[in-house]
Structure formats: structure tokens, C-alpha cells
C-alpha positions, 0 to 999 in steps of 0.5 A: 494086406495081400493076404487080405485082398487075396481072399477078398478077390476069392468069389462065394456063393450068390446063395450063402446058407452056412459058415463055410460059404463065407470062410474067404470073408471071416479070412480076408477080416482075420489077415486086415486086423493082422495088418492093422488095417480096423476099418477095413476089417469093420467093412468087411463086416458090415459092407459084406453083411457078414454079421447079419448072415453069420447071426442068422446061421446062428454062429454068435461066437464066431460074429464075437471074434469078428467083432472082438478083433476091431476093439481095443484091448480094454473095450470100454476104456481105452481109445477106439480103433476105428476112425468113425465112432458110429461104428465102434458104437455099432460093434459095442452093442452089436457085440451085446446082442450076440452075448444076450443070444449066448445067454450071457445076459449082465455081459450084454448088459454092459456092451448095452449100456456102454453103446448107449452112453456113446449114442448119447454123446453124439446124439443118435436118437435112433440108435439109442432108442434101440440100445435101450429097448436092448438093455430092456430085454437083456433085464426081461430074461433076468427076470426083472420085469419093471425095469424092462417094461420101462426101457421098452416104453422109452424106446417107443417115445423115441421111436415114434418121435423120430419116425423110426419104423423098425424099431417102432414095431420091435418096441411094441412087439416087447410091451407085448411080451410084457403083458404076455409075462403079466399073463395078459394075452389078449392086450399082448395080441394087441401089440403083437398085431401091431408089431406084425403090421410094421414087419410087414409094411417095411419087409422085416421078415425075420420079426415077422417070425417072432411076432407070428411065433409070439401070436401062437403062444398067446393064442395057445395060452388062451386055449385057441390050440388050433389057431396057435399052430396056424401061427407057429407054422407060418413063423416056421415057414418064413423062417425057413425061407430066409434061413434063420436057424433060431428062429426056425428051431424055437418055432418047431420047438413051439410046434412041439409043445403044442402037439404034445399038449394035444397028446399026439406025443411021438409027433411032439417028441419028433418035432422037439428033438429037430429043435433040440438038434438045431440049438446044438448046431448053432451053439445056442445053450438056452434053448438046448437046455430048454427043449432036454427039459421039454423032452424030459416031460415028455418022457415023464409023461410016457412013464420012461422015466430013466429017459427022463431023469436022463434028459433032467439032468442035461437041461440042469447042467446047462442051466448051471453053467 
């Protein structure tokens, strides 16, 4: 308990802008689940908003430890440590979140899924309209299309039914890419516009990344290159800004892909590798392994075609583990 409020009396940076800057907060956690104090250790998460610094930063294993630390030894079965259920729900799906960005999408799925039935019990509409867009978008990344169209348009009748902007505005921006899947850009843009307005209205900076980002794609694919890079860079910028390091990674990546389209290859390839060196830094296997198979086409389409296979072969072992 000393030990704890030692390191919670140590001061950080009025600008945090990486792991290190709140080491002293990650400590004062670690030595409150030692002394068994949880819902002091569920605050120093969430009163500090470390979680939300840490995610940003990209640092989702280190927020898994955080999180693991104040569950039970068996997380779905045995009884919470925390005296306020809300949070324990909280952790569970929070926890979700940080596996489906590790990748680990049938794990995020059953953190998902276990939030969701705890939201249930204790009738939180708002909380579980966001389990089940999550749940949503874990199925969208296995490739299961109709189940995610039909979580995503559940949790927008409930979000709209409570008057819950944010989650409003992130369940419009999904039927987005659900049509964006399906190849209907025009419709996406619809929804994409939608889902920005809402960002903009309530200060969601970090979606209003993604859906400027996800506007660039869709115009790309419509051909409107020029447009697209008008969206990309404004995602970037923004990015940037508030610190996201994904975010800031797939956007260059988008940049990237753009310009090498365009045939300006040595600028595509520059602007790919940044993404590349980003998802590493930030452990993000998917989009590592994304931007060595983007890199790979780019060296196929110079005819370096050692680099290439080189590049193949990386991107196809992280796709295997």
C-alpha cells in the first residue's frame, strides 16, 4: 500500500506521449493488485485514464496486464474482485477491444459476449449497445459479414433509442463499412458523412480519424484519387494531433498505397515502410503484416523480385501465427 501511494505521489508529464511517461501509474497499479487493494487498481486505470493513453500509444498487451490484474483467476466464472459491477463489466469488454487490436479476434469475441450478458443483467442500454456493435465487428474481421450487418444495426436502435451520440455515430459509421464490403461506396459515403458530422459535434477526434480515413478509401475506389488523398491527410493530421500512433500508421499506410497506385513508387514505398515501422513499434501484428505484403507488391512492381518474395514471406508467417 506504501508502495503504491509512493509512486501515485510521483508527478508525470502535463503532456504524456509514450509508455515511459506513465511508468509511475502502471507501478502504483502493479504494487495495489499486490496488496489486494482491486478497486483502487481498477481507478488508477480508469480515474488516470491510463487505458486510454496506453491504447493510443498502441501499447494493447501492456493495457491486458493492467486489465488481467483485477479479474478473477477464472474471468468468466468465478466472482468479481471489484465491488462495482459496472467496472468489472467495463474490464471485460475493454479487455475485448485490446485483443480484437492484437488480432485475436474468437478471444475478443468471448470477453464481448461475456460483457454483453452482464450489461443485460443490470439493464445498461448504453453499454450494451456498444458490446454488440463490438461483437459486430470482431465477426467483420472473420469475414462473416451478415452476422456483423445485424449487430451493427441493433446497436444503432438502441443507440438512437437512448439518445447515445457516440455510439450513434460509430454504429452508422460500421453499416458504412458494411456497404463499403459489399462494394457500395456511394451508400458508404453516406454513412460515413454521418458518422463524421456526429464525431465533430461531440469532440470525438480519434473517429473522426477513422471515418475521414474510411471517406479516402471509398472515394479512392471510386476513382476520385486526388479526393482520397484530401481525406487521408486530414485523417493523418488529426492523428497526429491527438497522438494515435494506429491510427497515424494506417492512414500513412493509405497514403502509401495511393501514391503507389499513382506510380509515384519510391514516395509509396517511403510512406509504406513509416507505416510499417509504426505497427512494429506499437506491436500491431495485423497491420505489420498488411504494409511487408503491400511492400512486397511494391517490389514486385519494380521487378525486385528477391525483395519481394523477401517481404511475401514475412507477411505470410504473421498471417500464420
Amino acid at each position: 500500500k506504501l508502495a503504491c501511494e509512493y509512486y501515485l505521489s510521483l508527478p508525470i508529464p502535463k503532456k504524456c506521449t509514450k509508455k515511459e511517461d506513465v511508468q509511475t501509474l502502471i507501478e502504483a497499479h502493479y504494487h495495489a493488485c499486490v496488496a489486494k487493494e482491486w478497486d483502487k487498481a481498477a481507478g488508477i486505470i480508469f480515474d488516470y485514464k491510463l487505458y486510454e493513453e496506453l491504447y493510443k500509444w498502441g501499447n494493447y498487451r501492456t493495457i491486458v496486464d493492467l486489465y488481467i490484474g483485477v479479474l478473477p483467476k477464472d474471468h468468466f466464472k468465478d466472482k468479481p474482485l471489484l465491488s462495482k459491477i459496472d467496472i468489472h463489466c467495463d474490464i471485460l469488454g475493454n479487455l475485448g477491444n485490446n485483443y480484437y487490436s492484437l488480432g485475436e479476434m474468437k478471444r475478443a469475441i468471448r470477453y464481448y459476449e461475456k460483457a454483453l450478458e452482464i450489461t443485460q443483467e443490470i439493464g445498461d442500454k448504453r453499454s450494451k449497445g456498444r458490446w454488440i456493435g463490438s461483437i459486430g465487428l470482431a465477426y467483420r474481421a472473420l469475414g462473416e459479414m451478415s452476422k456483423d450487418i445485424e449487430y451493427h444495426e441493433k446497436a444503432l436502435k438502441i443507440a438512437q433509442e437512448i439518445g447515445d451520440r457516440q455510439n450513434e455515430g460509430k454504429s452508422l459509421g460500421n453499416i458504412g463499412v458494411d456497404y463499403y464490403d459489399l462494394s457500395e461506396w456511394k451508400r458508404a459515403i453516406d454513412y460515413y458523412e454521418e458518422a463524421l458530422k456526429i464525431a465533430q459535434e461531440i469532440g470525438d477526434r480519434r473517429s473522426e480519424v477513422i471515418w475521414f480515413g474510411n471517406l479516402g478509401l471509398a472515394y479512392n475506389d471510386l476513382g476520385e484519387v486526388r479526393k482520397a488523398i484530401e481525406y487521408y491527410e486530414k485523417a493523418l493530421e488529426i492523428a497526429q494531433e491527438i497522438g494515435d500512433k494506429r491510427g497515424e500508421g494506417i492512414r500513412l499506410g493509405s497514403l502509401g498505397l495511393t501514391h503507389l497506385a499513382l506510380n509515384e513508387i519510391s514516395k509509396g514505398i517511403e510512406l509504406c515502410e513509416k507505416a510499417l515501422k509504426i505497427a512494429q513499434g506499437i506491436g500491431d501484428r495485423r497491420n505489420e503484416g498488411i504494409w511487408f505484403g503491400n511492400l512486397g507488391n511494391a517490389y514486385y512492381t519494380q521487378d525486385d523480385v528477391k525483395k519481394s518474395i523477401e517481404y511475401y514471406g514475412k507477411a505470410l508467417k504473421i498471417a500464420l501465427e
